[in-house]
NULO-816521 format. One record per atom (N, C-alpha, C): residue in one letter; x negated, y, z negated. Coordinates in steps of 0.05 Angstrom, whole numbers, plus 32768, in hexadecimal, padded with zeros to 4 digits. Atoms other than C-alpha are relative to their C-alpha. Layout:
<sites>
aXYZ;...
</sites>
This chain:
<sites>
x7FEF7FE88000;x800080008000;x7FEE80198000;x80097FED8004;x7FE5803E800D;x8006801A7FF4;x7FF87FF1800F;x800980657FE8;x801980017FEE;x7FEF800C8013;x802C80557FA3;x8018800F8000;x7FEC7FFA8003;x807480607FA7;x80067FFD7FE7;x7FF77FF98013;x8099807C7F6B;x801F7FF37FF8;x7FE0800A800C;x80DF804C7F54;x800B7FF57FF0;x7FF780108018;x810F80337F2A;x800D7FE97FFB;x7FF0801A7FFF;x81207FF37F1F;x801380007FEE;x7FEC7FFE8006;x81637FE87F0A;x800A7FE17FFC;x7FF980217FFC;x81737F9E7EF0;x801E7FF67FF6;x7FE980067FFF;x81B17F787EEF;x80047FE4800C;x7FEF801C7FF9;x81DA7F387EF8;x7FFB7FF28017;x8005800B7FF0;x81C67F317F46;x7FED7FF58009;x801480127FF8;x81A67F077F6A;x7FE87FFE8010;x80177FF07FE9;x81797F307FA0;x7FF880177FF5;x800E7FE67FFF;x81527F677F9F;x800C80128018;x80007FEE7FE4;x81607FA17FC5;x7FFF80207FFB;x800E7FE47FFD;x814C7FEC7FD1;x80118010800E;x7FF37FE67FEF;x816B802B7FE1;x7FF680187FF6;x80067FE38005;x815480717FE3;x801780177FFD;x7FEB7FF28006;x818880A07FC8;x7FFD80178009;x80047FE97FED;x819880E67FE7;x7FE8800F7FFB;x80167FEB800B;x816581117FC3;x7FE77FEE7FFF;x802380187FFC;x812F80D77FD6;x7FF07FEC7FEB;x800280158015;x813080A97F9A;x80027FEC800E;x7FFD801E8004;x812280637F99;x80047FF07FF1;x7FFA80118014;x814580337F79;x80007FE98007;x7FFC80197FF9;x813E7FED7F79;x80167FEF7FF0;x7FED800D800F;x81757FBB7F5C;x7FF27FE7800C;x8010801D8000;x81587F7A7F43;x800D7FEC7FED;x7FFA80158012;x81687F397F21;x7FF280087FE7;x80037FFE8015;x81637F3D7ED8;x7FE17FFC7FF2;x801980058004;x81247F157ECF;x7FEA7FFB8014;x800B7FFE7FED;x81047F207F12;x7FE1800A7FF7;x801A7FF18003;x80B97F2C7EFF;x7FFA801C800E;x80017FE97FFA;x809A7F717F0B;x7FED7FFF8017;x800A800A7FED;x806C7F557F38;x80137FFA801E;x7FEB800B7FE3;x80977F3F7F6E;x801B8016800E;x7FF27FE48001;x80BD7F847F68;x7FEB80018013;x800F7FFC7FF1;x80807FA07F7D;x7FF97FF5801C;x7FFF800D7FE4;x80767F6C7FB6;x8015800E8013;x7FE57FFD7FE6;x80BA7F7E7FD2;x80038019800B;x80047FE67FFD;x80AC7FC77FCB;x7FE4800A8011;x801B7FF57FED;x80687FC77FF5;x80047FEE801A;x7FFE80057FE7;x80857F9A8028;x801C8012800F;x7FF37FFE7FF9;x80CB7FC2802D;x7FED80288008;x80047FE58000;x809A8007802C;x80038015801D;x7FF67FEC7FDC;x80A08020807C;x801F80067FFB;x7FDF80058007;x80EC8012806E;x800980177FE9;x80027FEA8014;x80E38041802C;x7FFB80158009;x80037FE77FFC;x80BB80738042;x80198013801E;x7FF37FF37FEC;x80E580848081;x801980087FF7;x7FE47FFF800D;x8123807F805B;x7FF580277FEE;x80087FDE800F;x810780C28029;x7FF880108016;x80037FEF7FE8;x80EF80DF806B;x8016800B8004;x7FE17FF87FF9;x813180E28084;x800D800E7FE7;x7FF37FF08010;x815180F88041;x7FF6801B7FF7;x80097FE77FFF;x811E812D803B;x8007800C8015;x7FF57FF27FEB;x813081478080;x8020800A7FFB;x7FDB7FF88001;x8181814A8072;x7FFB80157FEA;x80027FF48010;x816981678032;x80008023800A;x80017FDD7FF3;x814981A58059;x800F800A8015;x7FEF7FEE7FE5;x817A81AC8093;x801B80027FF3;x7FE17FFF800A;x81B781AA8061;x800280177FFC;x7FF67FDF8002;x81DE81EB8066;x801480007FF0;x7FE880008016;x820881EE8020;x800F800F8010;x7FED7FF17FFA;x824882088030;x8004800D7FDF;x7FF97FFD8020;x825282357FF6;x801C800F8008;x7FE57FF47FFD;x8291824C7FE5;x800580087FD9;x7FFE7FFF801B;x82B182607F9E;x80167FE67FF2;x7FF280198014;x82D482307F69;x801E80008008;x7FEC7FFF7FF5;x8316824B7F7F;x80067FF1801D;x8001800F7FE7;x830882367FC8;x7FFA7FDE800E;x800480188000;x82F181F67FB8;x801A7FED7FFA;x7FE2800B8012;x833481E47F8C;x80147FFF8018;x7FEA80077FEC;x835C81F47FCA;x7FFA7FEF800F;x800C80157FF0;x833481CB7FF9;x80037FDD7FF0;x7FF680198010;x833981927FC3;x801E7FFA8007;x7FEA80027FFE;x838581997FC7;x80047FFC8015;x800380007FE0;x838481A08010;x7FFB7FE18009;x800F801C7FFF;x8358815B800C;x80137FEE7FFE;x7FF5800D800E;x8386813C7FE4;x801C7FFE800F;x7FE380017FE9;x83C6814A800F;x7FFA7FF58017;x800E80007FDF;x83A681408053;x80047FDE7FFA;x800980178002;x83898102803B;x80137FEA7FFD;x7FF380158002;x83BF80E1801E;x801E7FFC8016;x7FEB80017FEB;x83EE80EF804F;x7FF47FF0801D;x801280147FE8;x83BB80D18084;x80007FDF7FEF;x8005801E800A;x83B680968058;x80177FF08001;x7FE380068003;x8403808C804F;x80087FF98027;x7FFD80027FE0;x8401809180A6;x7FF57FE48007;x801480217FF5;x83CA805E80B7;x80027FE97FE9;x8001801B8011;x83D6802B807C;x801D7FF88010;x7FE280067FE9;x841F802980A4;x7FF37FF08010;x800780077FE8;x83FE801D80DE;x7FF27FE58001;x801B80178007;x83CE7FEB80CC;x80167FE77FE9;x7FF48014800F;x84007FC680A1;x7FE87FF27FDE;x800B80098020;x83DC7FCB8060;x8004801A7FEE;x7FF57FEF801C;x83E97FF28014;x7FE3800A7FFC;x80167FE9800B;x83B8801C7FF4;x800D80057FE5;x7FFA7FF48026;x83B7802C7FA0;x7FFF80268004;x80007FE08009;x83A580727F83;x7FEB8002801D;x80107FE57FEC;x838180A87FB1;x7FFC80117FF1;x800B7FF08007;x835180CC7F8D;x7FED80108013;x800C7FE87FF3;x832E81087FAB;x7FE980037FE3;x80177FF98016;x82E481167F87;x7FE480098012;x80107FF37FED;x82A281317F9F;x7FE77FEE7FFA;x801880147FF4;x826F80F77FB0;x7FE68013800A;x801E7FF17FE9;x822981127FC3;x7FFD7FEB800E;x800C80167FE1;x821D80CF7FF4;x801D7FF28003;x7FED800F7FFA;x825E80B58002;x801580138006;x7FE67FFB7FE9;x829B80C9802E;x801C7FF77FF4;x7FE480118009;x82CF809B8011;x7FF87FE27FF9;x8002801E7FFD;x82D080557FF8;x801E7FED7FEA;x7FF080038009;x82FF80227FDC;x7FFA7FE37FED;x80148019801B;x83077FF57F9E;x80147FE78011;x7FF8801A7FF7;x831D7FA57FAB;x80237FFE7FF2;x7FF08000800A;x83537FBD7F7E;x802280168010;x7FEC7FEB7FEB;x83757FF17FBC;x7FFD80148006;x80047FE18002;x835F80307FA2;x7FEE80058010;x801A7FF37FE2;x833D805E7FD6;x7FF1801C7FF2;x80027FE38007;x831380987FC1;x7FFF8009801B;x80067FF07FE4;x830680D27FF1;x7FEC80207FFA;x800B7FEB8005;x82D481067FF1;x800D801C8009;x7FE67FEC7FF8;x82FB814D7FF0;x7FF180128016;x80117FED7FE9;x82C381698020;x80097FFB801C;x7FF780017FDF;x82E381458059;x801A80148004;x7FE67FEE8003;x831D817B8052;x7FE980118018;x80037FF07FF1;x82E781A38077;x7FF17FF6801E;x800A7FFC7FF4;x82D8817A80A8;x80137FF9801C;x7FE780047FEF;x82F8816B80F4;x80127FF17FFB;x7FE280128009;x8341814380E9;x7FEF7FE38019;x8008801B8000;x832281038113;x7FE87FFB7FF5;x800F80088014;x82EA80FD80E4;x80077FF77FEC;x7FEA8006801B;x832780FD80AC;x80067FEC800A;x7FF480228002;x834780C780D1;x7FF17FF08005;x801A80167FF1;x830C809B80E4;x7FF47FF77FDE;x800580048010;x82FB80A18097;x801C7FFA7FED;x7FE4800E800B;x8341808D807D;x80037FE98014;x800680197FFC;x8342805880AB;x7FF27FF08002;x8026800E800F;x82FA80418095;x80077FF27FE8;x7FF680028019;x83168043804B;x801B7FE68009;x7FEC80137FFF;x835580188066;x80007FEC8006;x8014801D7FF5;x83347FE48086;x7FF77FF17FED;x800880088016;x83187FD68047;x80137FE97FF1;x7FE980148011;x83557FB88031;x80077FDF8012;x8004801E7FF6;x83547F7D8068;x7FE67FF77FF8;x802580138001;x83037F728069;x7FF380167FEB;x80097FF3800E;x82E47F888027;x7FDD80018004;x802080067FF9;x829D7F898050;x7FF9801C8017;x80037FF27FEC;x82837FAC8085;x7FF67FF3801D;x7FFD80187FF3;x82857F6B80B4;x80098008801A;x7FF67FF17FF6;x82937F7480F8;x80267FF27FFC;x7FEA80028008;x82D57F5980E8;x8011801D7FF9;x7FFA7FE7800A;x82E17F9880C2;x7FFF801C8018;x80017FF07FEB;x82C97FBD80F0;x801580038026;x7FE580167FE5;x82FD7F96812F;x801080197FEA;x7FDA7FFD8014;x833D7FBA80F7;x7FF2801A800A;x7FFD7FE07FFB;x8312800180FB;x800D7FFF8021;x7FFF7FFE7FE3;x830F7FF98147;x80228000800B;x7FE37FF98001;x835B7FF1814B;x800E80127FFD;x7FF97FE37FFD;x8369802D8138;x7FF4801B8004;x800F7FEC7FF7;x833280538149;x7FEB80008016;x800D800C7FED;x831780388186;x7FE180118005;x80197FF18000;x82E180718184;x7FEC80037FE6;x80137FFC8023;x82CB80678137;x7FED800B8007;x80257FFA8002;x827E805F8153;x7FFD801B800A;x80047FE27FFC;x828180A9816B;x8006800D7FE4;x80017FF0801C;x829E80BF8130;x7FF07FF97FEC;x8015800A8012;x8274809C80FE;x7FEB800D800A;x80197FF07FFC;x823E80B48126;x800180237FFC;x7FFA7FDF8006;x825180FD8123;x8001800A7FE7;x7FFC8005801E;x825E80F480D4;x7FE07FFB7FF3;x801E80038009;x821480DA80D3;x7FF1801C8004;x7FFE7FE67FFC;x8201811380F7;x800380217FF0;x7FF87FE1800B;x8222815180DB;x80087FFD7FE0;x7FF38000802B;x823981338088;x7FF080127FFD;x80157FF88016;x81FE814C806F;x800A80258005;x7FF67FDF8002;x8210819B8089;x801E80007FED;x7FF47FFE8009;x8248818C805D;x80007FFB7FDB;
</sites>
């Protein structure tokens, strides 16, 4: 290794190892409980190209991100805004799609868009309030999909395609431009 990466291992119940760099360019590893510290390290100087490019990239979004600022007032409406939009899109396409949905919470995720529990519930980040309306529906029917294939399989992916036959544009555009948001 040529140059000692800085992370935190994080241990728990599973059974793999595995690595992710979080937005602000942390690394965290999640490991089996009694996984020696040794073999951490192994996995972390063979996964290091894979690392470092990953913090590359989050340092880059970092410096091209253009806060939107706004005041506390402006944000509260946009929440509400979120919150109506959203669930009224969700109440549309779960029709369509022939599947239910629990609560619909609205909250402000720094790396996530929306996601959903095994139990129905969908969150939604209230930032998509500002962004184009097929980005909203491409990310409510991301979130609804969820409820046939709890993966990201192409299976799951066949249910987005159904109703959004262009997802991979939008997803890509979402990759793209989130971060100015």
């Amino acid at each position: 290794m040529d140059q000692a990466l800085d992370y935190e291992v994080i241990y728990s119940g599973r059974k793999t190892l595995a690595v992710t760099v979080t937005a602000d360019g942390q690394v965290i590893v999640r490991a089996p409980e009694r996984l020696p510290k040794g073999e951490i390290r192994k996995f972390i100087e063979e996964k290091q190209g894979w690392i470092r490019h990953h913090m590359k990239l989050s340092a880059e979004r970092k410096r091209n991100q253009k806060k939107i600022r706004m005041t506390a007032k402006e944000r509260e409406n946009y929440k509400k805004e979120a919150k109506t939009v959203i669930t009224r899109l969700c109440r549309i396409y779960a029709e369509q799609m022939g599947v239910s949905c629990g609560k619909i919470t609205i909250r402000e995720q720094k790396t996530r868009w929306g996601s959903a529990s095994s139990r129905g519930n969908l969150n939604f980040n209230w930032k998509l309030a500002l962004m184009p309306e097929e980005i909203l529906d491409y990310l409510v029917v991301h979130e609804l999909a969820h409820r046939v294939e709890m993966n990201h399989s192409p299976a799951f992916w066949a249910v987005v395609a159904e109703e959004i036959p262009d997802y991979k544009t939008r997803r890509e555009w979402l990759r793209q431009n989130g971060a100015k948001f």
